[in-house]
C-alpha positions, 0 to 999 in steps of 0.5 A, spaced: 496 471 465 496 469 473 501 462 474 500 457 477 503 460 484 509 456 486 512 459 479 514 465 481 521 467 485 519 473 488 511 475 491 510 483 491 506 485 497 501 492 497 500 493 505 493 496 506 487 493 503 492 486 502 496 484 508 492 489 513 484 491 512 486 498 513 484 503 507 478 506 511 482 506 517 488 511 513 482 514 510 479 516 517 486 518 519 487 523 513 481 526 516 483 526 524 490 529 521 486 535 517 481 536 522 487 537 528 491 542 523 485 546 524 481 544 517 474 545 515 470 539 515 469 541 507 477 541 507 479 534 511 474 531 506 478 533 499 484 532 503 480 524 503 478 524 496 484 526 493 487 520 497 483 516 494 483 518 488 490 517 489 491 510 493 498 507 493 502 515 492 506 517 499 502 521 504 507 526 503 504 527 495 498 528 499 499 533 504 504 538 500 497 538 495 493 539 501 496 545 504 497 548 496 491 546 493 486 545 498 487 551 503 492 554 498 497 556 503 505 555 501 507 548 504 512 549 509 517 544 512 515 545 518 508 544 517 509 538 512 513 535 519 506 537 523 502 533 518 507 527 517 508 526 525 500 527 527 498 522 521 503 517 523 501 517 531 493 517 527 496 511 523 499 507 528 493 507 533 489 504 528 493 499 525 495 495 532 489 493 531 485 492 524 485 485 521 490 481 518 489 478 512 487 471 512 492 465 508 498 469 510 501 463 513 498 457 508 501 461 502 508 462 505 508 454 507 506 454 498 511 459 497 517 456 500 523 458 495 519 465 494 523 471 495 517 476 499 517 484 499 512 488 502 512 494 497 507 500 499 506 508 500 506 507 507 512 510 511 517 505 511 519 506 518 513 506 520 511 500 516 517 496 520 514 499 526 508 496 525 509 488 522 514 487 528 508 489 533 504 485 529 509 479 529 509 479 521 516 481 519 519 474 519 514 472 513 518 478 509 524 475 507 525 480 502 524 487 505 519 491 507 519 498 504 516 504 503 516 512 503 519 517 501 521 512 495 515 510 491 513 504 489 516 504 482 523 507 485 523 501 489 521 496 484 527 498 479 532 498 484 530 492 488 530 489 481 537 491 479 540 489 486 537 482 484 532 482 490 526 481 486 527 476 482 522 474 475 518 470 474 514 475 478 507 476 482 505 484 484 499 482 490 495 489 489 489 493 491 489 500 486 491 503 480 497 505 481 499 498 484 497 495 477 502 501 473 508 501 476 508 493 477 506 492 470 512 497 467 517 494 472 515 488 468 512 484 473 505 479 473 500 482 477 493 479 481 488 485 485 484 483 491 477 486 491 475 485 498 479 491 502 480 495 496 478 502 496 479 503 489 471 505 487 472 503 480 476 497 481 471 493 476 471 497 470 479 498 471 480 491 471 475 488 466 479 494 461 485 492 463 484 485 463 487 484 470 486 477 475 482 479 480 481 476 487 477 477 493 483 476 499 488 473 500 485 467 502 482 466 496 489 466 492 491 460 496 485 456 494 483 457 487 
């Protein structure tokens, strides 16, 4: 059950699909980065389904399947290394522009004594990169973290060190937001409207999940 917003001490952030609008661009840019490896179209496009099928899991999951599964090769570190630096540079052209979700300010001005956290499967580096071009980081009192740690290593360490603190909010768009927050102990809210999770609906009826369209949408209901 989803409390009252100004109950909780910790809000937990998913990047993309929740602060940014930018699942399709990731998806865009997992092709662009297969298709720069020299893939097939046929390849760039299962490099793009398992990404979907595994949304929130790090990239470099993601490209170790793409080289021993995909294009059955053996993944090798300075392909992986080729892979990581050119999804990056995809990334980050396209995330310097998209969409900000709408009530950011209006639910920090709600939350003032709330401890926030980003938490996602995007690059951790790359993450701080792009919420100080985007003038975001001072929203984030907590933390901005990502990859190479998953989201469960970081939600276990974060709250053994005290930083997330309970009763606790995880804010998400996918499957693996929902697991890992709920073994971690913490209450947890979908957002649907950037989702790029096909079978959000029936996930979240089964599981009995709050669901919302935005962020926006949380702050006024």
């Amino acid at each position: 059950m989803l409390k009252n917003l100004n109950q909780y001490r910790t809000l937990v952030f998913d990047c993309d699909g929740v602060i940014l609008n930018s699942n399709h661009l990731k998806i865009e840019a997992y092709f662009a980065t297969a298709k720069n490896f020299g893939a097939s179209d046929k390849d760039a496009q299962a490099l793009v389904d398992y990404h979907i099928k595994l949304g929130g899991i790090s990239r470099f999951v993601k490209f170790d399947y793409f080289l021993k599964e995909i294009l059955q090769k053996p993944s090798s570190h300075s392909e992986v290394e080729f892979l990581l630096k050119d999804f990056g540079r995809e990334v980050r052209q396209r995330l310097a522009t998209c969409e900000i979700a709408p009530g950011l300010d209006k639910l920090r001005e709600q939350t003032p004594d709330a401890n926030w956290l980003v938490i996602s499967g995007g690059d951790q580096q790359e993450l701080h990169g792009i919420f100080a071009q985007r003038r975001l980081e001072h929203l984030f009192d907590g933390g901005i973290f990502g990859s190479p740690d998953n989201k469960d290593e970081i939600l276990a360490r974060e709250l053994a060190n005290g930083n997330i603190r309970k009763p606790a909010l995880f804010i998400g768009d996918s499957r693996y937001d929902h697991e890992s927050s709920t073994r971690a102990g913490l209450d947890f809210v979908f957002l649907q409207d950037w989702t790029d999770f096909p079978e959000w609906q029936s996930y979240c009826e089964q599981h009995h999940i709050s669901v919302r369209g935005n962020i926006d949408a949380l702050v006024s209901a």
